[in-house]
C-alpha positions as CSV (number, residue, x, y, z in Angstrom):
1,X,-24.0,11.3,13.0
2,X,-24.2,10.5,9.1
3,X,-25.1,6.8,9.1
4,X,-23.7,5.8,5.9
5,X,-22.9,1.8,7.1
6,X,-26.7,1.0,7.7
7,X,-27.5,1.7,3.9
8,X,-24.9,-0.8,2.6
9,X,-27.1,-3.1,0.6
10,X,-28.2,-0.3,-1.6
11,X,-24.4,0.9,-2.4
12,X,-23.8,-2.6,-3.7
13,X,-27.4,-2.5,-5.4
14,X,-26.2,0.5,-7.2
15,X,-22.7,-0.9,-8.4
16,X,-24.5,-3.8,-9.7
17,X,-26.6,-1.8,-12.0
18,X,-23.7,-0.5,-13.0
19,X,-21.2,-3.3,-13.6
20,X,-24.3,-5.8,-14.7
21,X,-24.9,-4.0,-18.2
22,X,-20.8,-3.0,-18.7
23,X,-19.9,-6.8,-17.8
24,X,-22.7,-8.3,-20.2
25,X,-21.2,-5.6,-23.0
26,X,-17.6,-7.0,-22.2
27,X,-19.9,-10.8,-23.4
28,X,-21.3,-10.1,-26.0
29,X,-19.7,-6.8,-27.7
30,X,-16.4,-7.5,-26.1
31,X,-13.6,-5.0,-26.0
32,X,-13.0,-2.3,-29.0
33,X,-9.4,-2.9,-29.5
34,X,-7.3,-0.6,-31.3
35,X,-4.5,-1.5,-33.1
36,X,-1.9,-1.2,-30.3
37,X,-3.6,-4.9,-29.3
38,X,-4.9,-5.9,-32.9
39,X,-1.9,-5.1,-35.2
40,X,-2.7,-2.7,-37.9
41,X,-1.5,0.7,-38.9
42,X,-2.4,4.3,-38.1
43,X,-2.2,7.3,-39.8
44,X,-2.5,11.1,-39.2
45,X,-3.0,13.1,-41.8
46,X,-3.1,17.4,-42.0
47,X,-4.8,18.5,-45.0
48,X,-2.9,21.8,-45.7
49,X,-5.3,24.0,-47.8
50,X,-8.2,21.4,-49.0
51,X,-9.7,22.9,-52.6
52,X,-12.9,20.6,-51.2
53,X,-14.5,20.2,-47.7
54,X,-12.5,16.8,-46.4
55,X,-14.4,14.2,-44.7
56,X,-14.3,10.9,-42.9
57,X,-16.5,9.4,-46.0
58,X,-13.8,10.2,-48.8
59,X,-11.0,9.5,-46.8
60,X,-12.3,5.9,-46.4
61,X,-13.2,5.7,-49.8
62,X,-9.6,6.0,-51.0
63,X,-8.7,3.6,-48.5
64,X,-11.8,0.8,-49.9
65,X,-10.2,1.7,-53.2
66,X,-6.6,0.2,-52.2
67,X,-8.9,-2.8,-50.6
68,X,-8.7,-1.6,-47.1
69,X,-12.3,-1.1,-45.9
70,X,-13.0,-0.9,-42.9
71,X,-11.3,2.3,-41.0
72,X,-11.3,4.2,-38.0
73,X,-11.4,7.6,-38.7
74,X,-11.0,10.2,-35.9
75,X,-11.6,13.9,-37.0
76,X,-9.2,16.6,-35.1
77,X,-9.0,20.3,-35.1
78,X,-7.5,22.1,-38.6
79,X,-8.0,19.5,-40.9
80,X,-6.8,16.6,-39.3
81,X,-7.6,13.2,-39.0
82,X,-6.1,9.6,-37.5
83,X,-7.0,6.9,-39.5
84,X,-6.7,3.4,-38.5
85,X,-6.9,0.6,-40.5
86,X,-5.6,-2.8,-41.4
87,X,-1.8,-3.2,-41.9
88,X,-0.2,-1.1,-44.7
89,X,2.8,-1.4,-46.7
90,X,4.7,1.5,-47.4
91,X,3.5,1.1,-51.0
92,X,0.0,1.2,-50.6
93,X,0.3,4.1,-47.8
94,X,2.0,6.4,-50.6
95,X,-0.6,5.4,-53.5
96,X,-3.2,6.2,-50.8
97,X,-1.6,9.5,-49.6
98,X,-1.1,10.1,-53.5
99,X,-4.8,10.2,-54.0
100,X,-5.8,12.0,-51.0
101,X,-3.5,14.9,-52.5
102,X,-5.2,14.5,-55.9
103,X,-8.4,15.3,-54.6
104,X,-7.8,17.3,-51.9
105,X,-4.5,19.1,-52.0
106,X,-1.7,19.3,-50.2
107,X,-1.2,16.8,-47.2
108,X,0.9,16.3,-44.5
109,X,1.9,13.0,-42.9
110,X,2.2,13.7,-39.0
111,X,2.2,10.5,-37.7
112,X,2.8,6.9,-39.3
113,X,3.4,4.1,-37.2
114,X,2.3,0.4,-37.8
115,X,2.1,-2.5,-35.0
116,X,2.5,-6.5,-36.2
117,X,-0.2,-8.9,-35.2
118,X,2.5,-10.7,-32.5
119,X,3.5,-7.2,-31.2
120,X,-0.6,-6.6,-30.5
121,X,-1.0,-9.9,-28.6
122,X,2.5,-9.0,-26.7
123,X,1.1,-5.6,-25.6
124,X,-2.4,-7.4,-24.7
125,X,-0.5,-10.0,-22.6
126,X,1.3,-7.5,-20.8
127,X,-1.4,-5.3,-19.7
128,X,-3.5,-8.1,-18.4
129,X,0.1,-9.5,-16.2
130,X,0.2,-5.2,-15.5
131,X,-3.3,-5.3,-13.8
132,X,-2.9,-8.9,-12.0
133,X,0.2,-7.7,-10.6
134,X,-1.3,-5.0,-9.0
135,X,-4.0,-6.5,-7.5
136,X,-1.6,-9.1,-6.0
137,X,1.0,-6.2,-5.1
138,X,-1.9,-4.7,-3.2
139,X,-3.5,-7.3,-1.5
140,X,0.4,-8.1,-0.3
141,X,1.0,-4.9,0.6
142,X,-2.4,-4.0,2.8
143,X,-1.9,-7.2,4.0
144,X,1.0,-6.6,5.9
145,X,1.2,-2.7,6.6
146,X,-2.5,-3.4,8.3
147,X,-1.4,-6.3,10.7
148,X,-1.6,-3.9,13.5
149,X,-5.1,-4.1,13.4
150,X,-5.1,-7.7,14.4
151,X,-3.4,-10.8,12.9
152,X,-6.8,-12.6,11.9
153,X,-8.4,-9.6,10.7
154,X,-5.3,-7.7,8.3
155,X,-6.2,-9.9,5.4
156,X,-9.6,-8.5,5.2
157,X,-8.5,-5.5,4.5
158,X,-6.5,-6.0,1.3
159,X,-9.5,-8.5,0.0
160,X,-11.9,-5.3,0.3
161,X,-9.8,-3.5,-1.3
162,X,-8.6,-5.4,-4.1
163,X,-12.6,-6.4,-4.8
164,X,-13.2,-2.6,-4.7
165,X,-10.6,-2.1,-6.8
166,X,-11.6,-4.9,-9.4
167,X,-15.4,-3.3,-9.3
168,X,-13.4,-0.1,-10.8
169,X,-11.7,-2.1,-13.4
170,X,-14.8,-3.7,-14.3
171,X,-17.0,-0.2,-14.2
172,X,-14.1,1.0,-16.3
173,X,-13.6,-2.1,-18.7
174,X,-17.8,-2.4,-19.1
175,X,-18.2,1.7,-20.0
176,X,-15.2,1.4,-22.6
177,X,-17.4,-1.5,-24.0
178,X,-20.7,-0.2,-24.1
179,X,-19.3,3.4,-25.7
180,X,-16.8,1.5,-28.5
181,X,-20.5,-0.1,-29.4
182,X,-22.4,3.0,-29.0
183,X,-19.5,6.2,-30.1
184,X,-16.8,4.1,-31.9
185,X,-14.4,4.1,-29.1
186,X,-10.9,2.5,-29.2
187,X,-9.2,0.4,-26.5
188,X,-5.3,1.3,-26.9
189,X,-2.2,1.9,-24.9
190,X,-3.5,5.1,-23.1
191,X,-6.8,3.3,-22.1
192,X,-4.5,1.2,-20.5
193,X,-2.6,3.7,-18.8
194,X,-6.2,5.6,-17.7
195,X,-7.0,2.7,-16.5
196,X,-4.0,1.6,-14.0
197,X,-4.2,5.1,-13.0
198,X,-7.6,5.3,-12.1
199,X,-6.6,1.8,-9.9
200,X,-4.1,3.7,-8.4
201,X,-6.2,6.8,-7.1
202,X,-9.5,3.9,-5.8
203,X,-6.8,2.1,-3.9
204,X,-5.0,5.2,-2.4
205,X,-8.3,6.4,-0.8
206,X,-9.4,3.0,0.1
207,X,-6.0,2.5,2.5
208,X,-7.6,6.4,3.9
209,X,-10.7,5.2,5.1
210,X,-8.7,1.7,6.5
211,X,-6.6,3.7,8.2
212,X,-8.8,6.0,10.0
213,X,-10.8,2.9,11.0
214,X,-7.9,1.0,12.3
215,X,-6.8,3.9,14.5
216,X,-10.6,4.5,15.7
217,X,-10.5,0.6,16.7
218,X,-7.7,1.4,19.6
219,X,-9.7,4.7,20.5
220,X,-13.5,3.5,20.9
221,X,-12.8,-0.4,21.9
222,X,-16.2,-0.5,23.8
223,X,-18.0,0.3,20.4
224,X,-19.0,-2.1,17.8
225,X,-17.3,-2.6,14.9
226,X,-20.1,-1.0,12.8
227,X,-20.3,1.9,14.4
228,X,-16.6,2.6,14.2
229,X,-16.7,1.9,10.4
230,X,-19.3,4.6,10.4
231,X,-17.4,7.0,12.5
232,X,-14.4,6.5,10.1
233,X,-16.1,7.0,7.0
234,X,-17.8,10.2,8.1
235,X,-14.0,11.4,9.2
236,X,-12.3,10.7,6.3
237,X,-15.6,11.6,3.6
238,X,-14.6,15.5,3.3
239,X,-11.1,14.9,2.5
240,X,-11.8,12.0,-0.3
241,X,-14.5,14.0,-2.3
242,X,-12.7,17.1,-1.9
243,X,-9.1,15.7,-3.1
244,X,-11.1,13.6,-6.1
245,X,-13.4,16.4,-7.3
246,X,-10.3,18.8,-7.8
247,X,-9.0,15.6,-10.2
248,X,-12.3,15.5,-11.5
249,X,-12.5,19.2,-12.4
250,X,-9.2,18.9,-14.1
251,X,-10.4,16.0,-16.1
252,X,-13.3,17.8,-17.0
253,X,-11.1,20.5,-18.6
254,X,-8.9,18.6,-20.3
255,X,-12.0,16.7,-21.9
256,X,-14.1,19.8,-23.0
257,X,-10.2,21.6,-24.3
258,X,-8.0,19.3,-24.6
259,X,-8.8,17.7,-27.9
260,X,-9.8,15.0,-29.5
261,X,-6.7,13.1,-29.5
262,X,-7.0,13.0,-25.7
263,X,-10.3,12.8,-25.1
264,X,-11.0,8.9,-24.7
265,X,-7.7,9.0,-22.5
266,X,-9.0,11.5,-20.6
267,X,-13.0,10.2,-20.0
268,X,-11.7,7.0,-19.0
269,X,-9.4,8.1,-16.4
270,X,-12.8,10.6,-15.4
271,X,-14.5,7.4,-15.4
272,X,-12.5,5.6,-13.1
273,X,-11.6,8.1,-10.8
274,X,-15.8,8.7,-10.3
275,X,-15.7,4.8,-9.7
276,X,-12.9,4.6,-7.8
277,X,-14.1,7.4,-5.2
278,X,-17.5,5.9,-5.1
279,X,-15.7,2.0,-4.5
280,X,-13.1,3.5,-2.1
281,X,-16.1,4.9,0.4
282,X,-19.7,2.8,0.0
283,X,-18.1,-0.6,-1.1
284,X,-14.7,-1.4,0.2
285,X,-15.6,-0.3,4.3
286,X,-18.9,-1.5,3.7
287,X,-17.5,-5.0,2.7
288,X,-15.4,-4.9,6.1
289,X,-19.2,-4.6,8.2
290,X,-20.3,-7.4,6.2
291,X,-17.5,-9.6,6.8
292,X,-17.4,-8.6,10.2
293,X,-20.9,-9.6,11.2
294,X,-20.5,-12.7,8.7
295,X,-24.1,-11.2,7.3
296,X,-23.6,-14.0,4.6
297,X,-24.9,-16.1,7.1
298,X,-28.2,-14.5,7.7
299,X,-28.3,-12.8,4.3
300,X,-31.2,-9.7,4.4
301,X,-32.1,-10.4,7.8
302,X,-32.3,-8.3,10.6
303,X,-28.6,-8.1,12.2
304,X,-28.4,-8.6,16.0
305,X,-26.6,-6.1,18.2
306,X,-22.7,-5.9,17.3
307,X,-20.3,-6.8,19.2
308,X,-17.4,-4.8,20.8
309,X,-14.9,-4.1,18.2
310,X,-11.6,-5.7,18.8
311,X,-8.2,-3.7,17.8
């Protein structure tokens, strides 16, 4: 049989290369916030028939003109482009929008939408309550659908998975970092949506693999608890890989086709539904074995024998 358990120290060797560099991006470059959390305004303009290539350079230009420097600008398909910037009056939208015309040509406003400072900060609280709820929700609910497997040992369960599920937050949070830094990224509503998704799928497969491990404990009571980790990782491996790699193929689509106003939605939730497979089968069980054998008190020493698993 596939011994996946004995390797555990390298899985959470891995996850630490990745959350390391993503968690001292978070530090130091923190998040790329977008004006759903900031405040700010965002415009998307189609340039009908431009008499003169249109680009990200002169569009900012007439914006620095009006003394608003300092804007995001996304480039879409057929002339269009979201631009983001500081909050604008109706006044100074039109004058801008005036000029554009001027030197382009015609222009269409698709979308205009501006967000207060207080209504930012408001969305910004929420999301962090959104994500602590969960994790609470989860640990609650593990918790109590797993006491079958034994009283003392049910609350281990939704602790690994709730730290498996904060490694995909934090492999999720850290990439959105290092790419805002890197590609200009934006952190907005849909990121945040991406990203209680993605927690949703990691958690889903997680209580899988619990599952099949709290049945194999009443089948194979003479084994130890290791090896019926193993066995119940092995079970369950084909049918979390191939369930997440159909999402994954979808995702893929949708990023290649799906267009750029999509895009960071759609890599984020890729992102975090890599992590959350990865989390779900070589950290959360993994975490159990540790636990288990309380290998904190012996930490990277040879581990004795286990003992008989108990259901």
């Amino acid at each position: 049989m596939l011994d996946i358990v004995k390797r555990r120290y390298w899985y959470f060797f891995f996850s630490l290369l990745i959350i390391v560099p993503g968690t001292l991006a978070l530090i130091f470059w923190h998040l790329p916030l977008a004006i759903d959390f900031t405040g700010g305004s965002l415009v998307e303009l189609k340039f009908e028939q431009p008499s003169v290539p249109v680009t990200a350079d002169a569009i900012d230009a007439a914006y620095a003109a009006h003394d608003f420097a300092d804007t995001t600008i996304q480039n879409s398909t057929n002339n269009v482009f979201i631009i983001r910037s500081k909050t604008l009056t109706a006044e100074v939208q039109a004058a801008i929008i005036a000029d554009l015309q001027t030197q382009f040509g015609p222009t269409t406003v698709l979308t205009a939408a501006t967000v207060g400072p207080s209504v930012g900060a408001e969305i910004a609280q929420s999301a962090g309550l959104a994500v602590a709820a969960a994790a609470v929700g989860v640990l609650l609910y593990i918790t109590y659908a797993f006491r079958g497997a034994g009283a003392v040992h049910a609350f281990r369960y939704g602790m690994a998975a709730i730290i498996a599920m904060l490694h995909d937050v934090l492999v999720v949070l850290g990439s959105a970092a290092i790419f805002g830094k890197l590609f200009g990224w934006e952190v907005d509503a849909l990121f945040l949506t991406a990203l209680l998704t993605a927690v949703g799928f990691s958690v889903h497969d997680t209580i899988v693999v619990f599952d099949r491990i709290r049945e194999n404990l009443i089948v194979f009571r003479r084994l130890d608890y290791e090896t019926v980790v193993n066995h119940s990782i092995v079970q369950t491996i084909n049918r979390s890989i191939n369930t997440q790699i159909t999402v994954m193929f979808t995702l893929l689509a949708l990023t290649l086709f799906g267009g750029d106003t999509i895009r960071y939605f759609v890599l984020t939730l890729l992102i975090g539904v890599l992590s959350g497979t990865y989390s779900s089968i070589f950290n959360a069980a993994q975490l159990l074995v540790v636990w288990e054998n309380r290998e904190w008190e012996t930490w990277f020493r040879r581990k004795k024998p286990g003992k008989p698993a108990t259901a």
